[in-house]
FIPA-68840 format. One record per residue (C-alpha): residue in one letter; x, y, z. Coordinates in steps of 0.25 Angstrom, whole numbers, plus 5000, padded with zeros to 4 digits. Each point is the difference from the previous one (the first is absolute). Layout:
REM FIPA-68840
<atom><residu>A</residu><east>X</east><north>Y</north><up>Z</up></atom>
...
***
This chain:
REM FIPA-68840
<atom><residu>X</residu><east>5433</east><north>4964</north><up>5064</up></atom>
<atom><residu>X</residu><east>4990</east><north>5011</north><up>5007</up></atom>
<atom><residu>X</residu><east>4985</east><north>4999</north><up>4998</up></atom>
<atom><residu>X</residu><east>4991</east><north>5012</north><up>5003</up></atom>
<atom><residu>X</residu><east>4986</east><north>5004</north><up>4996</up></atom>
<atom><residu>X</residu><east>5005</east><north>5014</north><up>5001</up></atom>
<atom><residu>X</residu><east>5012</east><north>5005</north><up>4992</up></atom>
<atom><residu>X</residu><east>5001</east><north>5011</north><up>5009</up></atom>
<atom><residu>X</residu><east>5000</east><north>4991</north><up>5013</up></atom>
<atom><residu>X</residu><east>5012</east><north>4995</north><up>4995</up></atom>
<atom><residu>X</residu><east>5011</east><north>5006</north><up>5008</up></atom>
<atom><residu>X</residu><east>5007</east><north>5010</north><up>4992</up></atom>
<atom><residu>X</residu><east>5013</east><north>4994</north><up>5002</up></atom>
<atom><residu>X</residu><east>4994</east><north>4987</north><up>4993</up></atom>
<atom><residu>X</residu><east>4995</east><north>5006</north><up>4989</up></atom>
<atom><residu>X</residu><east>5013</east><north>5009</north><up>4995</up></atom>
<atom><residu>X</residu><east>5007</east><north>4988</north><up>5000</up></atom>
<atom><residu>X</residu><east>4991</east><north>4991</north><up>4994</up></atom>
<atom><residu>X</residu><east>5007</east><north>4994</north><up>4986</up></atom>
<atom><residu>X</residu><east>4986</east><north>4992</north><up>4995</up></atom>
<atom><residu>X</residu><east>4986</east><north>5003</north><up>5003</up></atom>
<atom><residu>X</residu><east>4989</east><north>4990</north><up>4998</up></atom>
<atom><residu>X</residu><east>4986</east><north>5009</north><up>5000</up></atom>
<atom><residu>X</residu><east>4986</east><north>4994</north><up>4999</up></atom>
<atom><residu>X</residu><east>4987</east><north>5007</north><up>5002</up></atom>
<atom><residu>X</residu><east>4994</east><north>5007</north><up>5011</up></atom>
<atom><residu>X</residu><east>5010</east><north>5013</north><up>4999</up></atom>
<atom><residu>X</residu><east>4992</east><north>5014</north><up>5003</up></atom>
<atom><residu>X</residu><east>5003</east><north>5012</north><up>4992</up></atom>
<atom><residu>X</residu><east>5010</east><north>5003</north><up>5013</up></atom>
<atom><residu>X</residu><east>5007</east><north>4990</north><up>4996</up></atom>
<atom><residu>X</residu><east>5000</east><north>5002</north><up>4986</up></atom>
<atom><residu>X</residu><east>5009</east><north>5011</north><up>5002</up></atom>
<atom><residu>X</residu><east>5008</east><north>4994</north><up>5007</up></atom>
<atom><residu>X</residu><east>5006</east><north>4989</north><up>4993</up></atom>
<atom><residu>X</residu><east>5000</east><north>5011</north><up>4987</up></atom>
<atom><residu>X</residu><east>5009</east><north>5006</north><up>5010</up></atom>
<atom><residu>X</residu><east>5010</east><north>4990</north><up>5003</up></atom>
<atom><residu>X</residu><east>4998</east><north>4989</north><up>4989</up></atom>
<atom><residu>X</residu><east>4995</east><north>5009</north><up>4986</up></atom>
<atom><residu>X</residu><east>5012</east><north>5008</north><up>4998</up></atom>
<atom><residu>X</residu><east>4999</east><north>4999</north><up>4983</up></atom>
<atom><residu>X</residu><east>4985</east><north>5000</north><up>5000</up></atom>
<atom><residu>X</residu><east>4990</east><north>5010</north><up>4999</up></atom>
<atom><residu>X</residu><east>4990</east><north>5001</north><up>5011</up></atom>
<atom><residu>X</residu><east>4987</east><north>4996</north><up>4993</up></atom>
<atom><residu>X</residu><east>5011</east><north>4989</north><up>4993</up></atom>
<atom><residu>X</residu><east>5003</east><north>4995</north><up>5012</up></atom>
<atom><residu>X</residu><east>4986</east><north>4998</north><up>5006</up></atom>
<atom><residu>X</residu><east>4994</east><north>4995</north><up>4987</up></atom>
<atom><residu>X</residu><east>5012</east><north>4988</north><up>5000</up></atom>
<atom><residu>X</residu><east>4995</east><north>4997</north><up>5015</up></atom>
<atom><residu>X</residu><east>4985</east><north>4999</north><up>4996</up></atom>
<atom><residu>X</residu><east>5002</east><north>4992</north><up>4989</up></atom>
<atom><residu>X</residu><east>5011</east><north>4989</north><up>5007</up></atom>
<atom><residu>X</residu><east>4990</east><north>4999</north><up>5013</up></atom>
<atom><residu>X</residu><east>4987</east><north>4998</north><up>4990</up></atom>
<atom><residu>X</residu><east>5000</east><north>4987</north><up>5001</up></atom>
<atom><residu>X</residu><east>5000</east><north>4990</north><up>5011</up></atom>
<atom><residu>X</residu><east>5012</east><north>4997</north><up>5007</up></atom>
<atom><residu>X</residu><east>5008</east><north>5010</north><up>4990</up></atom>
<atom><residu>X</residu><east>5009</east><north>5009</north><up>5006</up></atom>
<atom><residu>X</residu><east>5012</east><north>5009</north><up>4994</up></atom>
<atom><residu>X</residu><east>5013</east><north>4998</north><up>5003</up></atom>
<atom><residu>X</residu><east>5010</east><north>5010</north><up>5000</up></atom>
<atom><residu>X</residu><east>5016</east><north>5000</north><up>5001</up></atom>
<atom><residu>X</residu><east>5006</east><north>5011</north><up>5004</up></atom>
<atom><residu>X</residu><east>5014</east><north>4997</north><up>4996</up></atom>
<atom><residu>X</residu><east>4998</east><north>4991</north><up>4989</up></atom>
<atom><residu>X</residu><east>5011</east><north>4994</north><up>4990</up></atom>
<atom><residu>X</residu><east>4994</east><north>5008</north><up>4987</up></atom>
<atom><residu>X</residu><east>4990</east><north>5011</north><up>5002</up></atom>
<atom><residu>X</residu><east>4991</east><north>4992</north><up>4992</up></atom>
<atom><residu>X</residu><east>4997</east><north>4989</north><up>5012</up></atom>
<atom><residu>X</residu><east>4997</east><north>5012</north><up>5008</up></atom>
<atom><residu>X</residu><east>4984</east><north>5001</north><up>5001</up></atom>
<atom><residu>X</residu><east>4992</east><north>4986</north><up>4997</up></atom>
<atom><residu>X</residu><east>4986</east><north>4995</north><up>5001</up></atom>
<atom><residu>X</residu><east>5002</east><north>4986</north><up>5009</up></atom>
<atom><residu>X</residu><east>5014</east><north>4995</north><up>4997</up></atom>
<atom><residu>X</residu><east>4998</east><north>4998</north><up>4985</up></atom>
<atom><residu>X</residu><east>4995</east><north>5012</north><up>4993</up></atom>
<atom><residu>X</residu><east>5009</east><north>5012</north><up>4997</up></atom>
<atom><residu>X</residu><east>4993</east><north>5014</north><up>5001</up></atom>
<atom><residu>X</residu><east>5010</east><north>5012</north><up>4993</up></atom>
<atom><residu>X</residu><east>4996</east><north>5015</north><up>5002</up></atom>
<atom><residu>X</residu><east>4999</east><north>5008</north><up>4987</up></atom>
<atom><residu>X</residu><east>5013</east><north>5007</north><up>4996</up></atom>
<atom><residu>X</residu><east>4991</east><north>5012</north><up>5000</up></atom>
<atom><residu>X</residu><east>4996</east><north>5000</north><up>5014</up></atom>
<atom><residu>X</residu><east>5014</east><north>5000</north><up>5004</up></atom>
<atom><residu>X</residu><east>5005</east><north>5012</north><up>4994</up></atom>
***
């Protein structure tokens, strides 16, 4: 387990070889992009940033992602429990 308030002061090597991320508010836009970069492969940008907002709106929520997940369904989730799946349009 890492914690940062910064994604990108998390050494690089950390970061590329991170298989789950936990991330709760209090990311800048920098940021933003980076976690697009490394953890939304499959989703569209605005996608991407509109799952982060809605999984941090709440106290204590967070958005967990796993970057080498059994089924591509369990990749992207709000807390541990709630399943978000990009369009099949946005894929293409």
């Amino acid at each position: 387990i890492y914690i940062s308030q910064s994604y990108y002061d998390v050494p690089k090597i950390i970061r590329t070889n991170c298989s789950h991320a936990a991330i709760f508010k209090g990311f800048n836009g920098h940021d933003m992009v980076g976690l697009w970069k490394d953890h939304g492969a499959g989703m569209k940008r605005d996608d991407f940033e509109r799952y982060l907002r809605e999984a941090t709106r709440r106290p204590y929520g967070f958005a967990f992602i796993d970057n080498s997940p059994a089924r591509e369904e369990l990749r992207w989730r709000i807390g541990f429990d709630t399943l978000v799946l990009p369009d099949d349009d946005d894929n293409k």
